[in-house]
C-alpha positions as CSV (number, residue, x, y, z in Angstrom):
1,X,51.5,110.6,119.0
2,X,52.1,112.4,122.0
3,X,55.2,112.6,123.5
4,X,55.7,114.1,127.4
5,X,59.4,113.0,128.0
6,X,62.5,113.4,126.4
7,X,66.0,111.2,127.3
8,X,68.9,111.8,125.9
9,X,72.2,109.6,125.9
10,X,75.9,110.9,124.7
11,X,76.9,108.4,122.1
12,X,80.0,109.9,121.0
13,X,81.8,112.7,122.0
14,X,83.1,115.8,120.3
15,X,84.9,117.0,117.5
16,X,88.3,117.7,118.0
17,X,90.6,118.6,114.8
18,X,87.7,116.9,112.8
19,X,87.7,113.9,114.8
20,X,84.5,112.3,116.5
21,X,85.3,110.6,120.0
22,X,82.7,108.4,120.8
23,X,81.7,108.4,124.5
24,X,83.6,106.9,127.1
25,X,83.2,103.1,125.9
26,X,81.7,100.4,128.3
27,X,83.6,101.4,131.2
28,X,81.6,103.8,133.2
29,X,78.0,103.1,131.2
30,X,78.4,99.1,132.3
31,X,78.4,100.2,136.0
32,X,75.7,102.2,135.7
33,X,72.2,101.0,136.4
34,X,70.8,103.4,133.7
35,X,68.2,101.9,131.7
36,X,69.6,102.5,128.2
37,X,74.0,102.0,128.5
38,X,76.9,102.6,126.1
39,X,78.6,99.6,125.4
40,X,80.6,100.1,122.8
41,X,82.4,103.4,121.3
42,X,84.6,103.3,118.1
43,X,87.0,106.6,117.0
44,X,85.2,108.1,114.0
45,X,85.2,111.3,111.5
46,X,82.7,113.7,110.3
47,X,81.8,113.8,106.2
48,X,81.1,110.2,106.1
49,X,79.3,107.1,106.9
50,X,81.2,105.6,110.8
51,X,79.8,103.1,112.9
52,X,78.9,104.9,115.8
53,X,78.8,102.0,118.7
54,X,76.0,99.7,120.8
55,X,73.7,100.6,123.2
56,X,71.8,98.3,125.5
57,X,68.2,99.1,126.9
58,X,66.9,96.9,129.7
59,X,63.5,97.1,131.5
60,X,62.5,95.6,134.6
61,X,59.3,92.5,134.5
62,X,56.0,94.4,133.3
63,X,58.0,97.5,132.6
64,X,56.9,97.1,128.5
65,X,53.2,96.8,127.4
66,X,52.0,96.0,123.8
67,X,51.2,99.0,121.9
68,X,54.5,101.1,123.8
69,X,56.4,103.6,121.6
70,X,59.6,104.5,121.7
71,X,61.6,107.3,118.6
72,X,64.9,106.8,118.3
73,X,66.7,110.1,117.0
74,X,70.1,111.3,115.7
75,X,71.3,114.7,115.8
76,X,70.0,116.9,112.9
77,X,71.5,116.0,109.5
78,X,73.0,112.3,110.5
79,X,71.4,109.3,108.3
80,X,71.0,106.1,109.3
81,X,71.8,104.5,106.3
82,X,73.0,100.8,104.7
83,X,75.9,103.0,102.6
84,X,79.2,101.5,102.9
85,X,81.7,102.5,105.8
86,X,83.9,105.6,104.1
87,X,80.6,106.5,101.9
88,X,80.0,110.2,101.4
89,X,77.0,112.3,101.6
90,X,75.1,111.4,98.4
91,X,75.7,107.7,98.6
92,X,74.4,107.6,102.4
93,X,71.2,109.7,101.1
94,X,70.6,107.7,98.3
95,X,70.6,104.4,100.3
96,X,68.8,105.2,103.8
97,X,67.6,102.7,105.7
98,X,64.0,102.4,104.9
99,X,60.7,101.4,106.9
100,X,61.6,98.0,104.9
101,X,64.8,97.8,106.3
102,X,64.1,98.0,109.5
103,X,61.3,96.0,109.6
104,X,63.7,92.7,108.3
105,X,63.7,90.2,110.8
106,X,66.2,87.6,111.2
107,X,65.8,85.0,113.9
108,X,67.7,82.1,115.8
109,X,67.9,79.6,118.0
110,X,69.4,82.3,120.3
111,X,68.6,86.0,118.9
112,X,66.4,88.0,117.1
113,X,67.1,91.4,115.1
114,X,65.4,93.6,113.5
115,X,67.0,95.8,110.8
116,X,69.9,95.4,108.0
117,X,72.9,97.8,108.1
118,X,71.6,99.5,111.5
119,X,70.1,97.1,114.0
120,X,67.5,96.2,117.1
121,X,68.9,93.0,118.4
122,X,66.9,90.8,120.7
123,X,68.8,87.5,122.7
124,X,66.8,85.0,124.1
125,X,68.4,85.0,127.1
126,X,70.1,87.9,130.1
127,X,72.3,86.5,132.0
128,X,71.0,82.8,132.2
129,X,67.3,84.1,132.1
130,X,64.8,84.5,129.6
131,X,64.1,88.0,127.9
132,X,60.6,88.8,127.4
133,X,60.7,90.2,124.2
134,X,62.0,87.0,122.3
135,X,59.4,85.2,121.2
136,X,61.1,83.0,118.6
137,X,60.3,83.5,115.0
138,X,57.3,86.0,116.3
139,X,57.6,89.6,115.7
140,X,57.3,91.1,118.8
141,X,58.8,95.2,117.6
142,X,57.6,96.9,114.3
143,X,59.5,100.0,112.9
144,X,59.2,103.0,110.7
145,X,61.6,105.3,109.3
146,X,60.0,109.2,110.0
147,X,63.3,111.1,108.7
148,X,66.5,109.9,107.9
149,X,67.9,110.6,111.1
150,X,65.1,109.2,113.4
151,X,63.3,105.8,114.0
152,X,59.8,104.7,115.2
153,X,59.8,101.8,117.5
154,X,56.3,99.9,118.8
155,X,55.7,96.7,120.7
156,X,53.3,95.0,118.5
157,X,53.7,91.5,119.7
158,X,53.5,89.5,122.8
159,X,56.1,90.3,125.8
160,X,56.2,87.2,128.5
161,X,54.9,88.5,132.0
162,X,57.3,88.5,134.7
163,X,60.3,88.6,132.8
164,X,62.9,91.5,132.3
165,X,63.3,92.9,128.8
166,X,66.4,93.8,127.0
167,X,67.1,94.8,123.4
168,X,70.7,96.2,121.7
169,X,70.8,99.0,118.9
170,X,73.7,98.4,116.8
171,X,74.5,101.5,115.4
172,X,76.7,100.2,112.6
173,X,76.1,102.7,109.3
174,X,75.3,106.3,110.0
175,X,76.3,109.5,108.5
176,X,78.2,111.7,110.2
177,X,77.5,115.0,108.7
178,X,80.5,117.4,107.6
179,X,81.9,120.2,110.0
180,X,79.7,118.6,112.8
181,X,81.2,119.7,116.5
182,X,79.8,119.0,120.0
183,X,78.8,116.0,121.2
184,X,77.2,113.4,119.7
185,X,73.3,112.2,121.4
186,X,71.4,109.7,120.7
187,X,67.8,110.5,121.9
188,X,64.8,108.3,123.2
189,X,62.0,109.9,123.0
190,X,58.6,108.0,124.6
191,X,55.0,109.2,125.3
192,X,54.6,109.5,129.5
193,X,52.9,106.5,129.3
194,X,55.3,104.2,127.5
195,X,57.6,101.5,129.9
196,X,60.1,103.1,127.2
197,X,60.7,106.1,129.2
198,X,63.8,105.9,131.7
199,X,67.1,107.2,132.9
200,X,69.7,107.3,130.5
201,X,73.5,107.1,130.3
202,X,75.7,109.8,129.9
203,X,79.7,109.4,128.7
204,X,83.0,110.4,129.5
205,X,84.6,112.5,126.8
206,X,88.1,113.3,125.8
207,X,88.9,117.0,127.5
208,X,85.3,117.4,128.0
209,X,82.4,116.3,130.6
210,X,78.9,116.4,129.8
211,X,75.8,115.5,131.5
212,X,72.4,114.0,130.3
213,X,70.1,115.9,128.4
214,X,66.5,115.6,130.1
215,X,63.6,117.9,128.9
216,X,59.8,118.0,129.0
217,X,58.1,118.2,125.7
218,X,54.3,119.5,125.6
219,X,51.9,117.4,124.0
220,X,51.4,118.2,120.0
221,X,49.4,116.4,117.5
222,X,50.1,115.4,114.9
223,X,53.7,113.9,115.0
224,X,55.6,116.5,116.7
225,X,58.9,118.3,114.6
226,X,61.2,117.9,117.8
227,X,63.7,120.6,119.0
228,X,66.8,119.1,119.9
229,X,68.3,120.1,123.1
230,X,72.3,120.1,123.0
231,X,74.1,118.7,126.0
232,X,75.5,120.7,128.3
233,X,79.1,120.7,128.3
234,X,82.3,122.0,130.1
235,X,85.4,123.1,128.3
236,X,88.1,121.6,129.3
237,X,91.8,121.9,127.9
238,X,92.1,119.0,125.3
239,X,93.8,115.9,126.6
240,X,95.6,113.5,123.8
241,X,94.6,110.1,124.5
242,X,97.8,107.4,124.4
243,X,98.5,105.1,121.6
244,X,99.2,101.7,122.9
245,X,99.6,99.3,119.6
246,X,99.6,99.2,115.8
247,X,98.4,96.2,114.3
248,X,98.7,95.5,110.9
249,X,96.2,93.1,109.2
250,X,98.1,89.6,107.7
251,X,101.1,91.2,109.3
252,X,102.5,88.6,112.2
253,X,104.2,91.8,114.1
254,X,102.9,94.7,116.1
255,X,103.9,98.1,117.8
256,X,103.6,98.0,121.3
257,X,104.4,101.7,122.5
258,X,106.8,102.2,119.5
259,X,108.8,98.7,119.5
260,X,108.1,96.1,117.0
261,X,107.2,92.6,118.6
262,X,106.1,89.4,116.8
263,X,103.4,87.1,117.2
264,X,102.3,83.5,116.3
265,X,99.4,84.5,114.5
266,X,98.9,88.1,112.3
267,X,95.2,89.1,112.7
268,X,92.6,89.0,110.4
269,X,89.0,90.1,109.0
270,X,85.7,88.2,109.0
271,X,82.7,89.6,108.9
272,X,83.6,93.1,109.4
273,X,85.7,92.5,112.9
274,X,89.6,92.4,113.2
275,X,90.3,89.6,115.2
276,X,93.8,89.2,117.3
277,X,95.0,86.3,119.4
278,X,93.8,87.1,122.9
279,X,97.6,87.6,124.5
280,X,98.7,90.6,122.4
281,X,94.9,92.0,122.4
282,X,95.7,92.4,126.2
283,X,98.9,93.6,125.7
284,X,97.6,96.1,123.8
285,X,95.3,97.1,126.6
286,X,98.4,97.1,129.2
287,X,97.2,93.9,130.8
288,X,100.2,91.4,131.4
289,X,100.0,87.7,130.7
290,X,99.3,87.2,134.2
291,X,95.8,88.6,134.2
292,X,94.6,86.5,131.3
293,X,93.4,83.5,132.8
294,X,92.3,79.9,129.8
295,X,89.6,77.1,130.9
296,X,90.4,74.5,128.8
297,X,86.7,72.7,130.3
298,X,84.4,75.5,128.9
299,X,86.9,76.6,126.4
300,X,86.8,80.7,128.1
301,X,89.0,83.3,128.5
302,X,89.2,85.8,131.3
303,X,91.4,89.2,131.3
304,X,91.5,91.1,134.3
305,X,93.0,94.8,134.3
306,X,92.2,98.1,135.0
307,X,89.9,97.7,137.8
308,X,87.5,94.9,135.7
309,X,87.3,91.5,134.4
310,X,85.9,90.2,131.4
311,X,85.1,86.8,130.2
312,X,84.5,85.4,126.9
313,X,83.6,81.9,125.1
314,X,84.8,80.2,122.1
315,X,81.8,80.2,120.0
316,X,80.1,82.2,122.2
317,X,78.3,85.6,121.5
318,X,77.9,86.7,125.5
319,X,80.7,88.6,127.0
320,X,80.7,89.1,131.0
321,X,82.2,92.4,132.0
322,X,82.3,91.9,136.2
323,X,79.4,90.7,136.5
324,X,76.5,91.8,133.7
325,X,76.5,90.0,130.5
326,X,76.5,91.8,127.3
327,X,75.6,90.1,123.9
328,X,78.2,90.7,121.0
329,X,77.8,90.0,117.3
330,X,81.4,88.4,116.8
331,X,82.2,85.4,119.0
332,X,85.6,84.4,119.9
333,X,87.3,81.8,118.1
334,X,90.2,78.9,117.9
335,X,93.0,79.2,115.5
336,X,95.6,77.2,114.4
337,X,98.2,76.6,116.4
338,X,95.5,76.7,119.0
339,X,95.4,80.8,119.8
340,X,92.0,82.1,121.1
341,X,90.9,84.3,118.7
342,X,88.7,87.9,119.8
343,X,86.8,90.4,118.0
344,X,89.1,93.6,118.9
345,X,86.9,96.0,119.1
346,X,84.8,94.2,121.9
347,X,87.7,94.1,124.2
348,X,88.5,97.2,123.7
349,X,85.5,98.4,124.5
350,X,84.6,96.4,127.4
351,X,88.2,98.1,128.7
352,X,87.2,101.7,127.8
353,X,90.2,102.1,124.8
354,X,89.6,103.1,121.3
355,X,90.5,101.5,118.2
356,X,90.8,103.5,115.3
357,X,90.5,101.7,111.7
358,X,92.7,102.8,108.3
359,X,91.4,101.0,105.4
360,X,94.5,102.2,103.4
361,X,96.7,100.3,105.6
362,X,94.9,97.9,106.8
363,X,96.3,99.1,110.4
364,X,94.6,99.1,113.5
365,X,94.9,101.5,116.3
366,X,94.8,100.8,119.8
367,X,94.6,103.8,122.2
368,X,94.1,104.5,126.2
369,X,91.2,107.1,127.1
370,X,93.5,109.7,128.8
371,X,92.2,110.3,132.6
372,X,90.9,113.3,132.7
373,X,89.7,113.6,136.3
């Protein structure tokens, strides 16, 4: 393969006291018209297996051709692996995510992915319309696993003229190597004549900037062993981001800026998402009951704060944030005595806050990005 163009997009953000910020959250990568966005950007650690967020690609009609490539790289030593969340080296090592892995499809009635632990997903539809890489139960994108930290991606199928494509990589079980510091980049890497090369997204960062990495690669054959280029960055004194609310798993009571305050229903786990009535989610966010707004008719939610508005669907899997729709893989929910139910960590994100997860508590975290401009 030859590859002419390299983009890079910040992922996470740095390392501060051993702590891996991820980048900037949905906020400023939803605005952008970049082709490949951050969605979605958890609080992690180094020395073990995190999930590292969502990013979303989209590519205008006749942008992808059969046969495109696209590499998909971590930094040096990170493994994308179907390890546990909390595993350690070894255990993530021992269990990469194989060509196999990758290469599982599972299909619906409204989604395709490709992939176990780590994923490609594929909706049917963007924003009412149809995306021209679902073709139902049809493989359309084959994979192979080239190292443990990078990914080989090729249309093999069929792609629908005229239509725009979009596809989702769930980064949900990578290592995070030990004593890592600086930022965090996911890189695409395409051949100059793939639809897969594009502009990419750069994040926000807690007490730092950065800016995308961009470089030209000269043609080498075979498979080139790929230099990676770290992203420029500018120190800036460290900024503590503020903790807005505590939440406790089964517990019907929460700390909201240091004072206890109840709720009808205590939150819970299902399928790997926390899920908290929508009113105290806001809350958490510093969004008053007044900008949460219930349709009994088509059974949605909007909250509007901090400059945005986001909608969401019992039983739904699209989220609108303003005014681009963005697939998740939790859908709100109805429960007893009738509370709207939401995946946390969607919300949060679509908001730009970060939630930090302690499995010997079962306590959430919900914390404000500081401003740093």
């Amino acid at each position: 393969m030859f590859i002419k163009n390299r983009r890079g997009i910040t992922l996470l953000a740095a390392l501060l006291c051993c702590t891996v910020f991820l980048a900037a959250g949905a906020g400023a990568a939803l605005a952008s018209d970049d082709t490949y966005q951050v969605l979605q950007s958890p609080v992690v650690k180094d020395n073990a297996v995190y999930e590292l967020g969502t990013i979303m690609a989209r590519f205008t009609a006749g942008q992808l051709q059969t046969k495109d490539v696209l590499i998909v790289r971590l930094p040096e030593d990170f493994i994308w692996t179907t390890a546990p969340l909390k595993a350690g080296q070894a255990e993530a090592g021992s269990s990469r995510q194989g060509t196999g892995d990758w290469n599982t499809m599972t299909a619906t009635s409204d989604y395709v992915r490709y992939g176990t632990a780590n994923y490609i997903e594929v909706p049917k539809r963007i924003a009412g319309d149809e995306n021209g890489l679902f073709q139902d139960e049809a493989p359309v994108l084959s994979f192979s696993l080239l190292s443990g930290n990078e990914v080989r991606m090729e249309v093999t199928g069929n792609i629908t003229p005229g239509q725009e494509c979009v596809f989702f990589l769930y980064a949900r079980r990578v290592y995070v190597p030990g004593g890592f510091t600086g930022q965090i980049q996911v890189t695409f890497d395409a051949p100059s004549s793939s639809g897969f090369a594009g502009n990419v997204s750069s994040g926000r960062t807690s007490g730092t900037t950065s800016q995308p990495s961009v470089t030209t690669v000269p043609e080498v054959t075979p498979e080139p062993a790929v230099e990676v280029t770290p992203t420029p960055v500018v120190n800036e004194p460290p900024v503590e981001n503020e903790v807005q609310a505590v939440f406790t798993v089964g517990k019907s009571a929460f700390t909201l800026k240091g004072v206890e305050t109840s709720m009808d229903v205590a939150p819970y786990l299902k399928d790997g998402r926390t899920y908290l009535p929508i009113r105290y989610a806001a809350q958490a966010l510093g969004i008053e009951e007044s900008g949460i707004e219930w349709d009994e008719a088509d059974q949605s939610v909007a909250i509007t704060g901090e400059g945005r508005r986001v909608k969401m669907t019992v039983g739904s899997g699209t989220m609108t944030v303003d005014d681009r729709s963005v697939t998740m893989d939790a859908p709100p929910e109805l429960s007893a005595p009738g509370r709207v139910m939401v995946p946390l960590n969607w919300v949060t994100g679509a908001f730009g806050a970060e939630v930090q997860w302690d499995p010997a508590s079962n306590t959430i975290t919900v914390a404000k990005i500081a401003n740093t401009k």
